[in-house]
C-alpha positions as CSV (number, residue, x, y, z in Angstrom):
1,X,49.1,-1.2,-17.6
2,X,52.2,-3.4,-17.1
3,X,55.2,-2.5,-16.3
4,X,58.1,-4.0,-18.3
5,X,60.3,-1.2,-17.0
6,X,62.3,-3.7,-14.6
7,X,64.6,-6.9,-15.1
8,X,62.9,-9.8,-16.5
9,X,65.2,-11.9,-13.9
10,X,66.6,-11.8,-10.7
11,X,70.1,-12.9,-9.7
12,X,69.7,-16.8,-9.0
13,X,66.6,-17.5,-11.2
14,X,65.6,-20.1,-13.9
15,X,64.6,-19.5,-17.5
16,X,63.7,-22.1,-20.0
17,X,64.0,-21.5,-23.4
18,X,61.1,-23.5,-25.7
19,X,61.9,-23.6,-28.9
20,X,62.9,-25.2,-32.5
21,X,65.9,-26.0,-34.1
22,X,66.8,-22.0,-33.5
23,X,66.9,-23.0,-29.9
24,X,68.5,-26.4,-29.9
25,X,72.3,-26.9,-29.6
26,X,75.1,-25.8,-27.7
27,X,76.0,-23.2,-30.0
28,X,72.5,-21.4,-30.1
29,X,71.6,-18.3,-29.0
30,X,70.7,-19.7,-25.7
31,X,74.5,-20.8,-25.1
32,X,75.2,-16.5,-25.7
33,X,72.4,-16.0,-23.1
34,X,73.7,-18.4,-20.3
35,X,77.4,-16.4,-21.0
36,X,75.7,-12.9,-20.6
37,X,73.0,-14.4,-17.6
38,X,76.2,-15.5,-15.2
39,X,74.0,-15.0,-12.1
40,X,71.3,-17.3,-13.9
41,X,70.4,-20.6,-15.0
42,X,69.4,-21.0,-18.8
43,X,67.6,-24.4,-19.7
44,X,67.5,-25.4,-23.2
45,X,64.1,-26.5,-24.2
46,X,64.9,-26.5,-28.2
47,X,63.8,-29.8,-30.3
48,X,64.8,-29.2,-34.0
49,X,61.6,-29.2,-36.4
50,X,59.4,-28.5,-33.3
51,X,56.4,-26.4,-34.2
52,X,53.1,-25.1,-31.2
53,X,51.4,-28.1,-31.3
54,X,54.2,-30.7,-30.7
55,X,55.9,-28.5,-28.1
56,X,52.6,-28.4,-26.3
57,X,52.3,-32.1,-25.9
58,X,56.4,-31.5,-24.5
59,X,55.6,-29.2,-22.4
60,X,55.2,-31.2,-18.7
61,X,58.0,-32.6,-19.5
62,X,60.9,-29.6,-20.8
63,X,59.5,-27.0,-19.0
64,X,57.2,-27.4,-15.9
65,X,59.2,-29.9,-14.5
66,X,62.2,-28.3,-14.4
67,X,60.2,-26.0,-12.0
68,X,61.5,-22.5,-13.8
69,X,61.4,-19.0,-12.8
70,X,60.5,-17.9,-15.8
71,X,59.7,-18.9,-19.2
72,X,60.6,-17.9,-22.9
73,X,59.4,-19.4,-26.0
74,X,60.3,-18.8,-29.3
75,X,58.2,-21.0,-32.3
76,X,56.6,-20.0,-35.7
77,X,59.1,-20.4,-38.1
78,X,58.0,-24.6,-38.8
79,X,54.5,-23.2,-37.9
80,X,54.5,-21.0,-40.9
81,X,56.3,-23.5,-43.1
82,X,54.0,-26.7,-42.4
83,X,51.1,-27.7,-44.6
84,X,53.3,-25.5,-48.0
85,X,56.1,-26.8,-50.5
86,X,58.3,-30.0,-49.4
87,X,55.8,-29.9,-46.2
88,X,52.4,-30.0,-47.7
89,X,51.9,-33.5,-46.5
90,X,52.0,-32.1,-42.8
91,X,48.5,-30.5,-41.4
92,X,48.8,-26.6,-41.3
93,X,48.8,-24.6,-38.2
94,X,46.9,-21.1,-39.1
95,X,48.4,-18.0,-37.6
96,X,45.0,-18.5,-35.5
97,X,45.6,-21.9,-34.0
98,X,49.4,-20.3,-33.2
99,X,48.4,-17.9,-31.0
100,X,46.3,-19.7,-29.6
101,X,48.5,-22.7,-28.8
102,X,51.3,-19.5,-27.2
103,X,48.7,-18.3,-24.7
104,X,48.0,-22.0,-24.2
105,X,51.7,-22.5,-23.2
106,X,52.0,-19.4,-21.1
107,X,47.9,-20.2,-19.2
108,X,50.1,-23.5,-17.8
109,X,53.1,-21.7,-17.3
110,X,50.4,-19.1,-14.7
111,X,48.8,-22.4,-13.2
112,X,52.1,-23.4,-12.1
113,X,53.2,-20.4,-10.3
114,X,55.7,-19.1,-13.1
115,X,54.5,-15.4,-13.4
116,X,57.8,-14.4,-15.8
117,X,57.2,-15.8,-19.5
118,X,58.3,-14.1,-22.7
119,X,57.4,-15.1,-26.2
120,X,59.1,-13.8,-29.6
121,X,58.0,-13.6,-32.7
122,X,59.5,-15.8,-35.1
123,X,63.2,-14.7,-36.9
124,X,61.8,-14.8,-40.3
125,X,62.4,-16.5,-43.8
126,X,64.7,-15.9,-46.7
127,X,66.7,-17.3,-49.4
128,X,65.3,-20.6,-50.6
129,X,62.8,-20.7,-47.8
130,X,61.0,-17.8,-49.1
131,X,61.7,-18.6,-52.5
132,X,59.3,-21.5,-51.9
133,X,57.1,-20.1,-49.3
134,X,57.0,-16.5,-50.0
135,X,55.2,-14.0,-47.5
136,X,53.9,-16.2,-45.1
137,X,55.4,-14.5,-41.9
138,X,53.8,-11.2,-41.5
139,X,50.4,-12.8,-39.9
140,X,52.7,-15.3,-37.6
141,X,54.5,-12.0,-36.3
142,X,51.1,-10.4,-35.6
143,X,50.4,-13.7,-33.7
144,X,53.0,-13.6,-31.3
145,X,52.7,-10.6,-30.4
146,X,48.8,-10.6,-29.8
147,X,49.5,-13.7,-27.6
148,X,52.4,-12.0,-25.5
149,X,49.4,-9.0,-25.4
150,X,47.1,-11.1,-24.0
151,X,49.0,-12.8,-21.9
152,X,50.9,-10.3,-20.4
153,X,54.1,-11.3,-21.7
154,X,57.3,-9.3,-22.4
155,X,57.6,-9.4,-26.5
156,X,60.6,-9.8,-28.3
157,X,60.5,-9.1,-31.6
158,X,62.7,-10.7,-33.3
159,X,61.5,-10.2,-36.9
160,X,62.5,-6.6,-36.4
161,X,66.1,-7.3,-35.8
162,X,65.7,-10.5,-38.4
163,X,65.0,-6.8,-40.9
164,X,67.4,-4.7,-39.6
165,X,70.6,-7.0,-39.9
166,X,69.2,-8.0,-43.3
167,X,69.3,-4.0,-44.6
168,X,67.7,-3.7,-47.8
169,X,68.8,-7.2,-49.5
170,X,66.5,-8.7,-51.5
171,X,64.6,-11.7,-49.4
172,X,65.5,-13.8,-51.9
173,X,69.5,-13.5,-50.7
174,X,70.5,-15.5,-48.1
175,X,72.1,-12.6,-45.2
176,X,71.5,-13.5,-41.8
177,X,71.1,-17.4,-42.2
178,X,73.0,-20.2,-43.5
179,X,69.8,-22.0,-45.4
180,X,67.5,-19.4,-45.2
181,X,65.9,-20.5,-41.7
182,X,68.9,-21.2,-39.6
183,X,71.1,-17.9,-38.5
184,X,74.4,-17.7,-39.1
185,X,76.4,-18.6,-35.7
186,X,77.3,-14.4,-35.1
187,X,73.6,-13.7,-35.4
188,X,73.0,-15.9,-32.6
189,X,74.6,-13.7,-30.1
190,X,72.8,-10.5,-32.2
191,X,70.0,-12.7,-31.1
192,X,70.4,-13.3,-27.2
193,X,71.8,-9.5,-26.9
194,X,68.0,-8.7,-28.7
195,X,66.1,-10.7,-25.8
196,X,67.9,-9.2,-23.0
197,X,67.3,-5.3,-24.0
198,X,63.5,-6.7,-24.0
199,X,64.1,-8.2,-20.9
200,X,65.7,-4.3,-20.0
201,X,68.9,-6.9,-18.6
């Protein structure tokens, strides 16, 4: 069985953060995690709109070249969205072909020595976004998860806080994000704090 008992990172080690538009910018969550990591480097890999398949064809490039310690990747929310409403000109990518693409990412993350990866489910949808998409999420979630199962991965499950800052509010109410993808600029350190308890940091 593994043992996620210990620190994800060591003092002086490298994590890259792959992501979406949750990830990119200097006010993101990763911005919280490079103040509460002082001992560490935190690379921003976020590309706004990014979704498995793109980031794969990224991934030489924002991750294994920057020769990391360790790797965390957090996708699924465009994933969900593509191929429905205002996308549904865009191909879909099944909760399937999502996992998949995850324990793709983290197989070249192993072949390049990087042992350390975490992957998150994604934050979760609500005002306007699930207005027009409804309950598309759960089966993403699951996803993740199975891919951070079978790749040994820590999980972070970031739907679960995404449910408990929200309380009991109707999806339909915009709580925790700004447009009903995006969190509100507090989340983002509720975000960050949330990876580093799974991280045991």
């Amino acid at each position: 069985m593994l043992d996620f008992s210990t620190p994800f990172l060591e003092k002086g080690e490298t994590v890259v953060c792959l992501g979406d538009s949750l990830t990119e910018g200097s006010s993101s969550y990763v911005s919280f995690l490079q103040q509460l990591l002082p001992d560490n480097t935190v690379i921003n890999s976020g590309q706004g709109g990014d979704k498995t398949p793109h980031a794969l064809t990224r991934f030489q490039k924002d991750v294994l070249d920057h020769n990391p310690d360790a790797l965390f990747v957090f996708l699924g929310a465009n994933d969900a969205a593509m191929g429905r409403g205002v996308w549904a000109d865009e191909p879909t990518v099944s909760p399937e072909t999502y996992r998949g693409n995850l324990v793709w990412m983290a197989h070249m993350a192993h072949l390049k020595g990087i042992k350390k990866i975490s992957i998150a489910t994604p934050f979760g949808l609500e005002g306007k976004a699930y207005i027009a998409h409804g309950e598309i999420m759960k089966d993403y979630y699951l996803a993740a998860r199975a891919a951070a199962d079978e790749m040994g991965a820590r999980s972070v499950a970031l739907d679960a806080l995404f449910y408990e800052l929200r309380g009991s509010k109707p999806l339909s109410e915009c709580v925790v994000t700004r447009d009903g993808t995006h969190p509100l600029a507090p989340i983002h350190e509720d975000i960050a704090k949330a990876i580093l308890k799974a991280w045991n940091m």
